[in-house]
N, C-alpha and C positions, 0 to 999 in steps of 0.2 A: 770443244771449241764453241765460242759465243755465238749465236745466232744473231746475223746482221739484217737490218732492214734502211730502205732511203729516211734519211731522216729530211734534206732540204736539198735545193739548187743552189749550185753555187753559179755564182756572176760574170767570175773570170778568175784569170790563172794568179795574178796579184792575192786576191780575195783565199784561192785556194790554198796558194805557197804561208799564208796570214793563218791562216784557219788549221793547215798541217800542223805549224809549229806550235800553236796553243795547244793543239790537244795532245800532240806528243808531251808538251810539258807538262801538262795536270796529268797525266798516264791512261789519257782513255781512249780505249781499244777503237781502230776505226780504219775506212777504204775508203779514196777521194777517188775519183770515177771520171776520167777525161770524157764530153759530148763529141770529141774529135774522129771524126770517119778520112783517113788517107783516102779511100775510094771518093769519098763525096766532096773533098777540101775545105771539111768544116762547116758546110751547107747547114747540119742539125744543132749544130751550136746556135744560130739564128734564132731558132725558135725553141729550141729545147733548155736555153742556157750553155754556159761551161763543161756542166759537169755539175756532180751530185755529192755529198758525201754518205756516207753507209754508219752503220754502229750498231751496237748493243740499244735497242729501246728504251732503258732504262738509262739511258744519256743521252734520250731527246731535247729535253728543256736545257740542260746544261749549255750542249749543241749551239740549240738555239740563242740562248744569251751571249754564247760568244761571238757566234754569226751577227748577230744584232749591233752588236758594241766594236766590231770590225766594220761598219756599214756606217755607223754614225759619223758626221764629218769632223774633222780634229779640228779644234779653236784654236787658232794661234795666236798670239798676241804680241804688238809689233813692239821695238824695243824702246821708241820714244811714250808707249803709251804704259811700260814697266815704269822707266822715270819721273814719269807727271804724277802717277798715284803714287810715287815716293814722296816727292818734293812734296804734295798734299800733304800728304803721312804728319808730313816736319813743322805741314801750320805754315 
């Protein structure tokens, strides 16, 4: 068995359920870790974060780029401003 170590924090439960599914899809081994205490009602999540995720060290950086590029905020671009750079497009 691979020897796991923390590799980051995560943010929240969104961020975690994001981060599961990537890494299960590229196949790298890993444990998402809830900050959640029933005795305390989530008191340590305040200050500890979420929760963590765990892994093989030698898919730290990986990790992290994915963490990173889940964190980044998505550009949306609205649909009147798709048609105006057409209608440009056309001269």
């Amino acid at each position: 068995m691979e020897r796991f170590e923390k590799i980051t924090t995560i943010e929240n439960q969104v961020e975690a359920l994001c981060l599961r599914s990537e890494l299960e899809e590229r196949g790298i081994p890993h444990a998402i870790q809830s900050h959640y205490d029933t005795a305390y009602d989530g008191l340590f999540q305040l200050s500890a974060g979420w929760g963590h995720v765990e892994a093989p060290s030698e898919h730290r950086q990986e990790i992290l780029k994915i963490l990173d590029a889940l964190r980044q905020p998505a550009v949306q671009q609205r649909p009147e401003d798709d048609a105006m750079g057409e209608a440009a497009d056309r001269g």
